[in-house]
N, C-alpha and C positions, 0 to 999 in steps of 0.2 A: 557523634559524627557517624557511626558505624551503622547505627539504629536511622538515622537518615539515610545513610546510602540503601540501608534495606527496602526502608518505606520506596525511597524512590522507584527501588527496581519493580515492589510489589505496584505500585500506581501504571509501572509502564505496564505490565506483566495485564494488569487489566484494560488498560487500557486496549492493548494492542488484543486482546478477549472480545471485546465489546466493537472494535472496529472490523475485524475478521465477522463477526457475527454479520454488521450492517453489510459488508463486500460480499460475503459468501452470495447472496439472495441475488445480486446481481453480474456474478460471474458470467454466467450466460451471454452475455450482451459480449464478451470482449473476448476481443480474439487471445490467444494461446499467450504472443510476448508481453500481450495489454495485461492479461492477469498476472503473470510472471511480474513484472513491473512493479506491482503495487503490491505484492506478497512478499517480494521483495525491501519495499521502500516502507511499508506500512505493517507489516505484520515484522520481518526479519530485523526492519529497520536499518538496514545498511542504508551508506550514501547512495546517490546517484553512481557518482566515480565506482564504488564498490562494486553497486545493481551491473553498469555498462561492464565492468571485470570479470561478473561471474556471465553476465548475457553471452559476452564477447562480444558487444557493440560498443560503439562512443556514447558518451556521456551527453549530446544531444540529443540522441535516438532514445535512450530512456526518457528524460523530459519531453520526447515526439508522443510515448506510449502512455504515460503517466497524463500528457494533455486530453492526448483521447479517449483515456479509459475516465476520466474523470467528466468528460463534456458527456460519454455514453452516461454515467451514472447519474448526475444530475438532472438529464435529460429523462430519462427512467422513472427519477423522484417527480419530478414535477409533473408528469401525468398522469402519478398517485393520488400525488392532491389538487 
């Protein structure tokens, strides 16, 4: 059991390695709370409720930042390829 909990943390631990890599590249694109947002949600991994506690906004206004920093980045990828 213990030895799984490990693996898990090590899977997220890369995980959230390899997603901060992809986000890094396109930080530029978003404003201040937009990256905040997802450095938050995706690297720190806290909830939404948690990310709007530490912002000091509501827990829509993160899902507001989190829509747009993701519409900017996709938007970004696709005129890569």
């Amino acid at each position: 059991m213990l030895k799984r909990k490990l693996c898990k943390r090590a899977d997220d631990e890369i995980e959230s390695l390899l997603f901060w890599e992809a986000l890094k590249t396109h930080l530029h694109l978003l404003t201040p709370k937009e990256c905040e947002t997802m450095i938050c949600l995706y690297i720190k991994r806290l909830s939404v409720k948690e990310t709007a506690a530490r912002m000091g906004v509501k827990p829509a206004t993160v899902s507001y930042y989190k829509s747009r920093a993701i519409d900017k980045i996709r938007d970004e990828i696709k005129e890569d390829y």
